[in-house]
N, C-alpha and C positions, 0 to 999 in steps of 0.2 A: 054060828054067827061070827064068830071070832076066825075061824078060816076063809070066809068069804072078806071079813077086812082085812087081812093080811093076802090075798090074790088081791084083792082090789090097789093095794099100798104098793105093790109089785109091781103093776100094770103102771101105775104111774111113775114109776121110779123108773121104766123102760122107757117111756117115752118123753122124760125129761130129759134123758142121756141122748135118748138118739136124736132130737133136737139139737143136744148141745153138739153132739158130733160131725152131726148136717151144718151146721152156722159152722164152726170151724173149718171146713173142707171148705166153704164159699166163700171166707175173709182173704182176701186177696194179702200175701205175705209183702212187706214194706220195701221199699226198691231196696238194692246192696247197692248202688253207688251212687254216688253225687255228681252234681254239675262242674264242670271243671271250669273254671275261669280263666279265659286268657288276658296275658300282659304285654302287648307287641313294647321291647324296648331297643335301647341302644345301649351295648353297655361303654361307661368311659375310661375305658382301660383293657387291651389286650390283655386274654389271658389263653395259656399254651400248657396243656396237662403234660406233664413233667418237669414242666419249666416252673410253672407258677406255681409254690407250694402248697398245701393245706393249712388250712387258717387263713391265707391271703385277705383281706378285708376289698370287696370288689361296691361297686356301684352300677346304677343303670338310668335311666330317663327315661321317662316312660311315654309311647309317642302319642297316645289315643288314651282320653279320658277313659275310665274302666268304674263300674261300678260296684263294689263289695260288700255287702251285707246294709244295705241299705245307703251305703256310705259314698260317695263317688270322689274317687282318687284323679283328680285334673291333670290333664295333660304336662307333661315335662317335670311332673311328682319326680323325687331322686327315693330313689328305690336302695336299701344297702342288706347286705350281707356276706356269705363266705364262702370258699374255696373249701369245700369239704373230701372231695377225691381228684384227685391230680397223680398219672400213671401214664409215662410214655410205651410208647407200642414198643414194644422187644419182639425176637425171633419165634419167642415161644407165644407170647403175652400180646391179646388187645388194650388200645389206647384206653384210658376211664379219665373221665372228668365230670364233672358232678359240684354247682353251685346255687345254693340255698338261700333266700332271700326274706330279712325277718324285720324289715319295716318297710314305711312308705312316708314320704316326710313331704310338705308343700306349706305355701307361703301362707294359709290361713288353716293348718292343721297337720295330725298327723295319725298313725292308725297302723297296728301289728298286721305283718301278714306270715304267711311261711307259702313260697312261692321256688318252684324248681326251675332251675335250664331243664329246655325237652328238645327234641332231635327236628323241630319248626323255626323256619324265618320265614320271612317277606322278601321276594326278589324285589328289586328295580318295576319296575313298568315300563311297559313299552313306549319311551315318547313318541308322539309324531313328530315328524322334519319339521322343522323351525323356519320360518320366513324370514332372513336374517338382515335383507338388504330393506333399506330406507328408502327408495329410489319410489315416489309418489305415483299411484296409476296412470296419471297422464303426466308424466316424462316424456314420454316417446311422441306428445304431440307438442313438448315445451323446445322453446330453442335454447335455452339454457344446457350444460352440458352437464353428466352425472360424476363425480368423480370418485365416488365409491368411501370418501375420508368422512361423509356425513351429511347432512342436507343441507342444501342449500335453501334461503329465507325463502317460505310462502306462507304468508298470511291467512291463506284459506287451510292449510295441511297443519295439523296438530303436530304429526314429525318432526317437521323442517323446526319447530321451537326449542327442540332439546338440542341440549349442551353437552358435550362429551367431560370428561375429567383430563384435565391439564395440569402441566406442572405449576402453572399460575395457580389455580385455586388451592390444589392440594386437598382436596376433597372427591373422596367418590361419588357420582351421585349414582350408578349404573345401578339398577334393581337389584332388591334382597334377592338371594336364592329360595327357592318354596322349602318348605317345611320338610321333614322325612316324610311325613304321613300323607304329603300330597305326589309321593315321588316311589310311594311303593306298591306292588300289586294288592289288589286285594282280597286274593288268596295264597293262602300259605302253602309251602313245598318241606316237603321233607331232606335235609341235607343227605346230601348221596355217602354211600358207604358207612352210614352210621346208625349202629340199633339203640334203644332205650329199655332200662329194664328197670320195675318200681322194685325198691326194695320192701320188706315187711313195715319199715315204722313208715312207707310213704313218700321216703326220698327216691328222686328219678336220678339214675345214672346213665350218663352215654358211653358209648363201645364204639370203635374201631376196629378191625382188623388189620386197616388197609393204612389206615397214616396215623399219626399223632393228631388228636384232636387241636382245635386253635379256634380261638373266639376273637374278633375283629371289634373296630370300633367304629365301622361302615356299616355295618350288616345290623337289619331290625332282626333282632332272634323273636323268639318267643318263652313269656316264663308261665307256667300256670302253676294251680294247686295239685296235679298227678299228670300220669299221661292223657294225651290226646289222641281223638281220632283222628280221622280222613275227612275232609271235609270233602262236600258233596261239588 
């Protein structure tokens, strides 16, 4: 009696296990990476790896609201951090430059982040040609003459109402410029001749071979939390 409940203890002690074994094989193991967030900004200040040293205290504007961990960072947020590798291209040696970004600061808040330069910006857009002349569709049946300095008075033509800027008033009135975000493609390129490599604690470094790295104060770059892919 006493070895038929010990087979029987066995038996079940077998197919406890291999239960447990089977549920493990079928738990799907938890992603290894995250979502990267991007930050298209501008930054406001040149900066030129060898020129511009480590520590540098840099800034950026950030062009397109983004939103982080529930939190949304609004548009033209001032983004700050620093100059962590700055290394001119030598005979032997690629360019390195490398800048980290550890807040986000705006007119009704503000919020930690830790954000990288990556090897991403936003060109220009292609504009279409601009209609530049005033000269009203029926001109060419008016007997009035064009003379290309502005419109001449009509009543019926919204045009012909604007004012040019003169040394009398001393006021511009000509149109704001659009925004960057309305003036950039809306997909990102990778800048030519430059590779990206994460280091272990997470920081992104850019490489050259070919020139000394240089960051503009034209150009939307892009910051995120690690590297990025390819967009589709």
């Amino acid at each position: 009696m006493f070895s038929k409940m010990i087979a029987l203890a066995h038996a079940v002690l077998t197919v406890v296990l291999g239960s447990t074994a089977l549920l493990s094989q079928q738990t799907p193991a938890p992603p290894s990476s995250t979502v990267r967030i991007e930050f298209p900004v501008i930054m406001r200040q040149n900066v030129a790896a060898g020129t511009t040293p480590v520590g540098t205290k840099v800034q950026a504007n950030l062009v397109i609201a983004t939103m982080v961990d529930s939190v949304v960072i609004p548009r033209d947020a001032l983004l700050s951090g620093e100059v962590t590798e700055s290394v001119a291209k030598s005979k032997t040696d690629p360019s390195r430059l490398a800048i980290r970004m550890d807040s986000a600061q705006w007119k009704n808040g503000s919020a930690p982040i830790k954000l990288y330069l990556t090897a991403w910006y936003y060109p220009e857009a292609a504009m279409p040609a601009q209609n530049l002349s005033y000269e009203p569709p029926d001109a060419a049946q008016s007997n009035k003459k064009w003379n290309g300095m502005g419109a001449y008075p009509n009543p019926n033509n919204p045009v012909s109402q604007q004012r040019f800027p003169s040394a009398d008033t001393g006021k511009d009135n000509s149109p704001a410029l659009p925004s960057p975000a309305s003036i950039i493609s809306k997909h990102r390129v990778l800048m030519k001749n430059v590779d990206s490599t994460r280091n272990s604690d997470g920081a992104v470094t850019l490489a050259s071979k070919r020139f000394s790295i240089k960051i503009d104060r034209l150009t939307t770059y892009v910051l995120a939390t690690g590297d990025l892919l390819p967009t589709r």
